[in-house]
N, C-alpha and C positions, 0 to 999 in steps of 0.2 A: 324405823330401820334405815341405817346411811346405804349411801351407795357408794359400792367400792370403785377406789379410780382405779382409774387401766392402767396398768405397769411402762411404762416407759423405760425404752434400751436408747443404749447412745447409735446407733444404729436407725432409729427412727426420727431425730432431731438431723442427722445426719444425710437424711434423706430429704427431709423437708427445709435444709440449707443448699441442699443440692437444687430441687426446683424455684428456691428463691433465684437464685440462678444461672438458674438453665441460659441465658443470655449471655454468662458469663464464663470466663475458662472458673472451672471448682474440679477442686482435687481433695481425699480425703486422707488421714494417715500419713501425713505429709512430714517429713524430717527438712533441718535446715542445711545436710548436709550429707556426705554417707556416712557409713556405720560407723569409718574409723576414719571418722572427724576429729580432727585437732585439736579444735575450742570442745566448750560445752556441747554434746548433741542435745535437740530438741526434737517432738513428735508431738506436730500438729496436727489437731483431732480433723481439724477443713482450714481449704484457703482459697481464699476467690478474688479472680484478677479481673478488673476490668481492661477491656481495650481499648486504652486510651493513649494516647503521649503527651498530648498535651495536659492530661490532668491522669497522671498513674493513681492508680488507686492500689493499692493489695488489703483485703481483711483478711485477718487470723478470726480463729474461731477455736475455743474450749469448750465443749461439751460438756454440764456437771447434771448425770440426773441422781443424785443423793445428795442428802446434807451432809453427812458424814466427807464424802469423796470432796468436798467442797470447803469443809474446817481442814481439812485432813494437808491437803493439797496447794500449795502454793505455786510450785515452779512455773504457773502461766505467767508470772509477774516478770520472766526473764523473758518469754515470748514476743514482749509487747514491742520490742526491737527491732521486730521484724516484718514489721507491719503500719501502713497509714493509718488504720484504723486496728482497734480491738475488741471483739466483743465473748464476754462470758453468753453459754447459752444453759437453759434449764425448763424444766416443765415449771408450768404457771405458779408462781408464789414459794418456788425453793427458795431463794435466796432474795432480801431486799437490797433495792438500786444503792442505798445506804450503804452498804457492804462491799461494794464494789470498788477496784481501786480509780481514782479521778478520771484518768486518760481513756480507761476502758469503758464500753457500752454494755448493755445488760438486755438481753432478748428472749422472750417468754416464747416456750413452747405449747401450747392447748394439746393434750392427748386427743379430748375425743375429737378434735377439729385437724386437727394435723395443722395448721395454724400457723404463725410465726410474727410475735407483737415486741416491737422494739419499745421496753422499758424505759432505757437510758441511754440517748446518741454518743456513740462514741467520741471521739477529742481525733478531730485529723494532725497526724502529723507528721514534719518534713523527716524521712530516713534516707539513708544510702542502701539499695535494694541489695541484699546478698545475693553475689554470683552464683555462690557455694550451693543456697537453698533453689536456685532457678533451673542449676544442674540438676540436682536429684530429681525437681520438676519432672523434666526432659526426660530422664533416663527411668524413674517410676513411669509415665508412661508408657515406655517401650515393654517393662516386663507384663507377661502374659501371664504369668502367675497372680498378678494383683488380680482382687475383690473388693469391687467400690464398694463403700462405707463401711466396712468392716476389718477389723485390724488383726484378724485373723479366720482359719476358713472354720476351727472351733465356734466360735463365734458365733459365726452365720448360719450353722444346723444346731446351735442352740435357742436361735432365735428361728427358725424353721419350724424344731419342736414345740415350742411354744405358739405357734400357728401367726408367725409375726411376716415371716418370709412365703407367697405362696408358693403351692406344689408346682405351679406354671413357672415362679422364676427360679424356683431351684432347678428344674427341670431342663431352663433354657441355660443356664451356667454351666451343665454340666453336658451339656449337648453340643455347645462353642466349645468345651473345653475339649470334649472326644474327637469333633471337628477337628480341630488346632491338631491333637497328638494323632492325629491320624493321618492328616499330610504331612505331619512332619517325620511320620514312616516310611511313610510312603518316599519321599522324596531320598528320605537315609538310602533305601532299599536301592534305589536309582542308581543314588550314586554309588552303591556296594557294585551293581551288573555294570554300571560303566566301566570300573574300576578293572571288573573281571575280565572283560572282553578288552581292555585293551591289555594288560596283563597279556592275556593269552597271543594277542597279537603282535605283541614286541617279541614275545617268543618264537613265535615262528619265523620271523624276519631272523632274530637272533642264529637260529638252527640253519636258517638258509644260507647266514654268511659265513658260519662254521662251514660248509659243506662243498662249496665254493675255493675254501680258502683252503682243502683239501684236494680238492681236484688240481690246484695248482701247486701242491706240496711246500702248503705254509703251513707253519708250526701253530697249532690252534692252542696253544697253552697260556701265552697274555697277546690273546688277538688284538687286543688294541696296540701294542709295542708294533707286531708283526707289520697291520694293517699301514701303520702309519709310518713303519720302513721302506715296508714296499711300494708305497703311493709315492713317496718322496726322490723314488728313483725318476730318468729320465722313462728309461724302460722297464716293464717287467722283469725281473730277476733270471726268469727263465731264459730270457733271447737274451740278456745281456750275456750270461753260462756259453751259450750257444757260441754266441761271436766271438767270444774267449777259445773257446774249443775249435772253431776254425779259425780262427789265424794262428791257433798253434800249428794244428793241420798243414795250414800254407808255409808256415817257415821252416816247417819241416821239410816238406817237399823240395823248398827252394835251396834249400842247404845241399838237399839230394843232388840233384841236380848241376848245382855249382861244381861238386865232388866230381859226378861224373864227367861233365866238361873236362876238367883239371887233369883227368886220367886218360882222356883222347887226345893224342897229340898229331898231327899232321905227319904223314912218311917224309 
């Protein structure tokens, strides 16, 4: 009676390139660009930076666990551009080092061992690093939406069901993730009452200057026109009326007066 191998998902090679290293920056699902790149887009299955300057390193990584995905499949040969190194990955004995194209490295994955046994060393070689693909870097990080090693969240509760993912880290994913959407309600919500309460507060200020600008018998129909008329005077409108209206007063008087003189004549 054979024993059957354990099924292997790109999901699990994925994982066990992730803790090769853990010392290192590793990203999975990785594009050389955004979506609506110029050139060719690529989607690198992993990519692992080491920190260095004086010797950069970057490895690409393809993930092949079938034969089939592997005849079928070429475009990593366009990958290899973008990377010091290359390596194909596979569960143990998919593919011979023979098969491999020269440049690239060939890395065996053991199922029952979780494991990770380099085949065939890669070929280092001198590239010009894309900005383009350091960007997407940077900015896949930043979204919250992403799920390490998995290239979609289908994916990830099909390997769940399959008892590959456990109930503890499904659990903890979706626990960060209610987390996450829960302060960022919370915070909406904030800023909806801040919003309201000053709203309501500029209104009132608002109705106060109307009320004001009544009491002094200004036209409240473009308070801003009125407002900025009236400021611009020396004096308020009012007293200026006023001074107008007595020195009509006084020259009236004085007219009076000159009259009556005029009509008094000495005996």
């Amino acid at each position: 009676m054979t024993e059957d191998k354990p099924k292997v998902t790109a999901a699990d090679i994925k994982k066990a390139l992730a803790l090769r290293h853990s010392k290192e920056f590793f990203i999975t699902e990785c594009k050389n660009g955004a979506t609506w790149y110029k050139n060719q887009l690529y989607r690198f299955d992993a990519v692992a930076i080491f920190k260095s300057w004086a010797h950069p390193k970057i490895i690409g990584y393809e993930v092949k666990v079938s034969r089939g995905d592997y005849m079928g499949d070429n475009k990593f040969i366009g990958y290899m551009q973008y990377f010091h190194e290359f390596y194909l990955v596979t569960p143990t004995g998919l593919i011979d080092r023979l098969e491999v194209p020269t440049d690239a490295g060939l890395i065996y994955f053991n199922p029952k061992t979780g494991s990770l046994t380099t085949k065939k060393k890669a070929i280092y070689r001198s590239i010009e690093v894309s900005a383009d693909m350091l960007m997407y870097i940077i900015m896949n990080r930043l979204d919250e939406e992403r799920i390490p090693f998995y290239s979609s969240k289908a994916e990830m509760f099909r390997d769940w069901l399959n008892c590959k993912t456990s109930n503890r880290t499904l659990a903890g994913l979706i626990q960060t993730k209610l987390v996450q959407e829960n302060a960022r309600l919370d915070s909406e919500l904030n800023a909806i009452r801040q919003t309201v309460l000053l709203s309501d507060n500029i209104q009132e200020k608002y109705d106060a200057m109307l009320e004001v600008m009544r009491k002094h018998d200004l036209n409240t129909y473009r308070p801003d026109e009125v407002l900025d008329k009236a400021l611009g005077l020396i004096c308020p409108a009012w007293v200026a009326d006023s001074v107008i209206r007595l020195k009509r007063e006084i020259d009236g008087m004085s007219e009076k007066l000159k009259q009556n003189e005029s009509e008094v004549q000495p005996c």
